[in-house]
Structures are given as structure tokens and as C-alpha cells.
N, C-alpha and C positions, 0 to 999 in steps of 0.2 A: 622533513618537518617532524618533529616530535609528537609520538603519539599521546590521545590522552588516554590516562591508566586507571587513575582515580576515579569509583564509584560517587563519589561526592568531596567536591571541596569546600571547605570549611565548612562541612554539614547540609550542604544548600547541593541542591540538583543541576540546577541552570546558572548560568550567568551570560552577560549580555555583552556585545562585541567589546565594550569596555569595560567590565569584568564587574558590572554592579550584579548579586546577588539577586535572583529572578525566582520568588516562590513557584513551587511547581502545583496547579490547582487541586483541589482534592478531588480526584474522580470519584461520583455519585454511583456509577458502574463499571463491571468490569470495561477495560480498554482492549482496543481493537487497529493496530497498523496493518491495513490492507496492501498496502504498497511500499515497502523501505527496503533501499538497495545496501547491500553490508559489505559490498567488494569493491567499491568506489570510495572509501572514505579518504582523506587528507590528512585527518587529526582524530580520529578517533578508531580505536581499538573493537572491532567488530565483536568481542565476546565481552568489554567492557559495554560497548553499545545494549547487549542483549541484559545485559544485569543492571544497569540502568535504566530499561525500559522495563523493565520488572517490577525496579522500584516503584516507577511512575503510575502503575498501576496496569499496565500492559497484561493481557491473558491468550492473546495470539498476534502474532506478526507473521507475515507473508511476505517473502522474498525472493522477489525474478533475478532468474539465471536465465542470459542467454550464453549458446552456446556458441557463437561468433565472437564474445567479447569475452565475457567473464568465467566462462563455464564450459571451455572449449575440449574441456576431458571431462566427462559428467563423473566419473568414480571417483578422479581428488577433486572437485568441487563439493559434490555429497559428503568427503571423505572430509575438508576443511571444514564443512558444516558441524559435521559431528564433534569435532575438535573444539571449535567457536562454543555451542553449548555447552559442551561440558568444562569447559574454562567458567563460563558464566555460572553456571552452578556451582562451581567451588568458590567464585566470589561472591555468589549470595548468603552460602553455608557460611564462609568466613566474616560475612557481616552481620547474618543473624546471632553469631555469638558475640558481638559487640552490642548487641539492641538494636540493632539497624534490621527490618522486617518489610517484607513487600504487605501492602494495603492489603487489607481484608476486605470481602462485598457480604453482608447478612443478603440471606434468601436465596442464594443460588450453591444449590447441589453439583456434588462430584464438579466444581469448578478447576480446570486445568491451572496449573501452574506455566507460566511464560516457557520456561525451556522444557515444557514436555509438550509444547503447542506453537512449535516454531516452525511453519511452512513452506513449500518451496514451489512458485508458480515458474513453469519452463517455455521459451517462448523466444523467435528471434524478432527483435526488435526492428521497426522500419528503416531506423539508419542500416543494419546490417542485411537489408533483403537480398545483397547485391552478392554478398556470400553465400548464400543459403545454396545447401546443395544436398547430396543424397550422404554424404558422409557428415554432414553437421545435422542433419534428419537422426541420422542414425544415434548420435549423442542426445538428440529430445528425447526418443524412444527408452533411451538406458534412465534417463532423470524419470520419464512419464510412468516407468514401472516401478522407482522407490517408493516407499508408503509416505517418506517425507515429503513427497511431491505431489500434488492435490490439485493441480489445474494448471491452464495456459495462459502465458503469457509474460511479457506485455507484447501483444501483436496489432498491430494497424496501421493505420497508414501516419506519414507526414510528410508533407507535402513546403514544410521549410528545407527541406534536406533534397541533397542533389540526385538521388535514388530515383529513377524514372517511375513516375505515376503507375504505369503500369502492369511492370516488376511488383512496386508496392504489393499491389492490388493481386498479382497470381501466389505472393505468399502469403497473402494474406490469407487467400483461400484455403491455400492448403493446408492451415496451423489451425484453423477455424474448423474446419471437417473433421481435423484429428481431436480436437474439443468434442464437435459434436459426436464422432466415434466412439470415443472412449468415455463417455457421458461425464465428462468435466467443466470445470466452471472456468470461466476463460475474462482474462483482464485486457482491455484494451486500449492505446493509445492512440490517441484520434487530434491532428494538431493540424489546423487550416496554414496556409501560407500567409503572410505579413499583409495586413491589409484586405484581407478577401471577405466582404461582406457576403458574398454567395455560400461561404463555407463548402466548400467543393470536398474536402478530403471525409467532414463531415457525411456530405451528401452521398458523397462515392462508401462508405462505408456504412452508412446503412443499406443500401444498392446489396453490397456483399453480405452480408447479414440477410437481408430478406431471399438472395441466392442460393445462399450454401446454406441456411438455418443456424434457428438460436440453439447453441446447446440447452439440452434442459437442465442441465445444472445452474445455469446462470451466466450473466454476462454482468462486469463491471466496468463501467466506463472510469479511466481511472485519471484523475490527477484532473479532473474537470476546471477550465477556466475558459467558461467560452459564456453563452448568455439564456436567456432561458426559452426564446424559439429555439436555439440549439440543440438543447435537453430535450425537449419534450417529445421529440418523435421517437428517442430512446424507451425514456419513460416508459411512452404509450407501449413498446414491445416487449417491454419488462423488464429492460436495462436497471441495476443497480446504479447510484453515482457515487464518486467517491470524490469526496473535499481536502483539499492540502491546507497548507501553509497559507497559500497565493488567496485566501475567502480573508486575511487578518490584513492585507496589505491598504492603505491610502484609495487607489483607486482603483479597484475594484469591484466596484457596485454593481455592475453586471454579475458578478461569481456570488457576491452575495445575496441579489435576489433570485439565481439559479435555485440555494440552499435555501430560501424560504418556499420558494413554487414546488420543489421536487418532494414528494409523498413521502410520508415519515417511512413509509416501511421499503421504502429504494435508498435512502439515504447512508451513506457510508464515511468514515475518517481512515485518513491515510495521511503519511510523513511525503513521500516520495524522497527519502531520506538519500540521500546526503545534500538534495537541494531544498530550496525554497524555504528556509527556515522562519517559522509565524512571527510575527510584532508580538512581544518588545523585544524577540530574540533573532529577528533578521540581519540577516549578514554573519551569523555565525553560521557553522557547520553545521547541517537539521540531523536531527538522530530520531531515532523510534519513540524515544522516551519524550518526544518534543508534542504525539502527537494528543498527551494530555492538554495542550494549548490550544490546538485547532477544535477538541471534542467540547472543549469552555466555549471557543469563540461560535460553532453550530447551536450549542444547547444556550447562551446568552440572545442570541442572533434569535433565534426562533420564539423564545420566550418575551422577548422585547416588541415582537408581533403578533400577538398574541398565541400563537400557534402551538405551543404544548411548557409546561414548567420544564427547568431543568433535568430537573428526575427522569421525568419519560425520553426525555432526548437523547440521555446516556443512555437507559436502558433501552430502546427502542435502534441506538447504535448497534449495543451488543448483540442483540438478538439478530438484526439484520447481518453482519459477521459472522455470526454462528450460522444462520441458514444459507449462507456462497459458501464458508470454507467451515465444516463443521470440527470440533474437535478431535486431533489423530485419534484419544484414546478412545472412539466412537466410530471411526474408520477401522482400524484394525484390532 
């Protein structure tokens, strides 16, 4: 399949599974992709991804490597990373001399630019618990010491996947510990089986959480689409949440009143990129730059509740972003 290359077609950002022209909203604050995968795409160019989501107003994105899947030598995946942004950077240079400029935010100081603020959370994921071993530990270890890499994850349980519950659950422990060791901020995937109104994987994984401890860097619950009993015993232990695509869908009023009931300052936007792409641009490929749509659809969502104007939602986004994964040029 061909990739896309093009920063913008016909001047327009988005376009919709049948190629109508999709304004891209004007973000009120800086943007924040906590969650988008850049090694899974189909149709899209991972360093075009990253200058695109520049445009949109993007000022960090975060992106999980695991190393059973995509990351399985951490030095050439670090090593494509670096490659991926500095591609990006030359096609933003090469657009800024066209007039083509990433969004400005008045009011915020020493604001990072996207490719000097591109993150890397490391983490094996529940489908590969089954691999996890002392030699793919060893590859977390080598990602957990680059300064590009800033926390774990995505680790947790799921309990749709054929991986025994229990396996789950002892690596769970042990990527969780290495969080809380190394005082990192840790993203989790938490996904009950089809039909389970007990939410068990849920259940079992706060279980582990209150076992092994929260890191104190923080915890984000990522790619939330469950209801808001579910949430809230997170919440209560200071879990950040983080809202995809899946809050803009038809039927999902559960995930939507998740993002009304959950505290402005836990509340988080994520792509979970290259799925779940928001309305009106589902069914296309989801990219970074997509998650100017979900940050509309939380700051409309809440404002139509009365719960905060637009303004504060974005900015109240950015800020919670910056306090999980704070800007590298402030780490190192």
C-alpha cells in the first residue's frame, strides 16, 4: 500500500474516508498525544505522521515500544526514532519556507517544539506477556536508560486475548515495580473480556496496583472506553485518564460520561494512533495530528455541561501532559 507523503493535500490536513476535505480545529492550547503508535501504520509515513501532527498543533507525543513486537532491538528502534524526527524537521523547515508554520499558543514560555518533544514510553504489552523473558527485560532496560524514554508502558492486563490471566498478571507485576523503581510514569492497558459486566481484568488490576504500588510519577489509564464505575476507583488512586477517538463514536455514551465525571486535572487526549480514528474521520488511518479532534470533542463535551469553557479544557489538557511526561528539554 502506498504511503502518505504529503504534509497537506490541497492545503487541508484531514480528509474523510471519501476524501471530503475535514478542517482541522484550532487548538485553544498547546496539543498533547499521550498514546500513538508510529510503527504500525498502513498508509502513513511515520516522520510525515510527526510533521503533521506539528502542524495540528501537537507539542508532545508519546510513543510505546514494545519490545516483543516492534522494538525487539531497542538501539535500531531508538536509532529509527531519531531518523523519523529528523525527517520531520526537515519537512517542517521545508514548509515553513512556503508559509506553511506550525500554530503558535500566546502565554506559554520556553514551549517545546513537537520534534524536540517526542517521547518514548517502553513496555510489554498484554498480548506479548507470553514472551516476556530475561532477554527481552534486557531490551526494556537499554530503551528505560535513553533520555528519549520517559516511562512505561503500555502494560496491563487483557483479558480478550488468549494469554492466561495469570502470566498477565506476574508481568504485569514486574514492568510495574520497574515503574515504580525507577520513579516513572507508567501507561496502562486495562481491557475487560466481551460481555463481562464484573470487569474482572479491571478488578484484577487495581488488585496489582494496590500490591506492588503506584509509581509516583503517575499512572495513566490509557485509551479508556469502559464506564464511569469503572473509572472511578482509578481516579480515587490518582490514575490520570486518557480519551481516544472511541469518546466521538455513535454509541458510546458510557465513554462520554466517563470524560464528564473524571476531574479536570486527571483528564488526558490520546490518538492511540493508528486505530480508532474520531468522527467525521473514522474509518480512515488515526495519526497524531487526528488528536486535535478528540481535544474539540472533550473541550465541546464538557462545555455543553456546563463544566468548564473550551479554553480551560485545552489548557487544563496541556498542563495535565506536562505534569505525567514533562518536557525532555526539562529532563535533561
Amino acid at each position: 500500500m502506498k504511503r502518505q507523503e504529503a504534509l497537506l493535500e490541497d492545503g487541508v490536513l484531514f480528509h474523510t474516508k471519501k476524501g471530503k476535505p475535514q478542517p482541522c480545529p484550532r487548538a485553544l492550547a498547546p496539543l498533547a498525544d499521550t498514546h500513538g503508535h508510529l510503527t504500525v501504520f498502513r498508509e502513513q509515513n511515520p516522520a510525515c505522521a510527526i510533521a503533521r501532527a506539528a502542524l495540528a498543533g501537537l507539542r508532545l507525543l508519546v510513543v510505546p515500544a514494545d519490545p516483543t513486537e516492534d522494538a525487539p532491538q531497542a538501539a535500531a528502534f531508538l536509532g529509527q526514532m531519531e531518523q523519523w524526527i529528523q525527517e520531520a524537521r526537515l519537512r517542517l523547515d521545508e514548509a515553513a519556507a512556503t508559509g506553511i508554520e506550525t500554530p503558535q499558543f500566546k502565554g506559554y514560555s520556553d514551549l517545546p517544539a513537537l520534534v524536540d518533544n517526542v517521547q518514548v514510553v517502553a513496555g510489554v504489552h498484554p498480548y506479548g506477556a507470553a514472551l516476556y523473558s530475561s532477554q527481552v527485560e534486557e531490551q526494556m532496560e537499554v530503551m528505560l536508560a535513553d533520555p528519549r524514554c520517559t516511562g512505561v508502558g503500555e502494560i496491563g492486563l487483557d483479558y480478550t486475548c488468549k494469554v492466561d490471566p495469570v502470566f498477565q498478571q506476574e508481568v504485569f507485576r514486574r514492568q510495574l515495580a520497574m515503574a515504580c523503581e525507577r520513579d516513572l510514569p507508567c501507561e496502562l492497558h486495562i481491557r475487560d473480556a466481551k460481555d463481562d459486566e464484573a470487569a474482572l481484568a479491571h478488578q484484577d488490576a487495581l488488585r496489582v496496583l494496590d500490591e506492588v504500588g503506584m509509581p509516583s510519577a503517575g499512572v495513566d489509564l490509557h485509551c479508556f472506553t469502559s464506564n464511569v464505575s469503572v473509572m472511578e476507583p482509578f481516579v480515587e488512586r490518582g490514575c490520570y485518564v486518557a480519551f481516544g477517538g472511541a469518546l466521538t463514536f455513535k454509541n458510546t455514551q458510557d465513554i462520554r460520561d466517563a470524560a464528564m465525571a473524571c476531574p479536570a486535572n486527571r483528564l488526558l487526549s490520546e490518538t492511540d494512533s493508528p486505530y480508532m480514528a474520531p468522527v467525521p474521520l473514522r474509518g480512515c488511518e488515526c495519526e497524531p495530528a487526528m488528536v486535535a479532534l478528540t481535544a474539540r470533542a472533550l473541550a465541546d463535551l464538557r462545555a455543553e455541561c456546563g463544566l468548564a469553557v473550551p479554553q480551560e479544557t485545552y489548557e487544563q489538557l496541556w498542563a495535565n501532559a506536562c505534569e505525567l511526561f514533562a518536557p525532555l528539554s526539562l529532563l535533561h
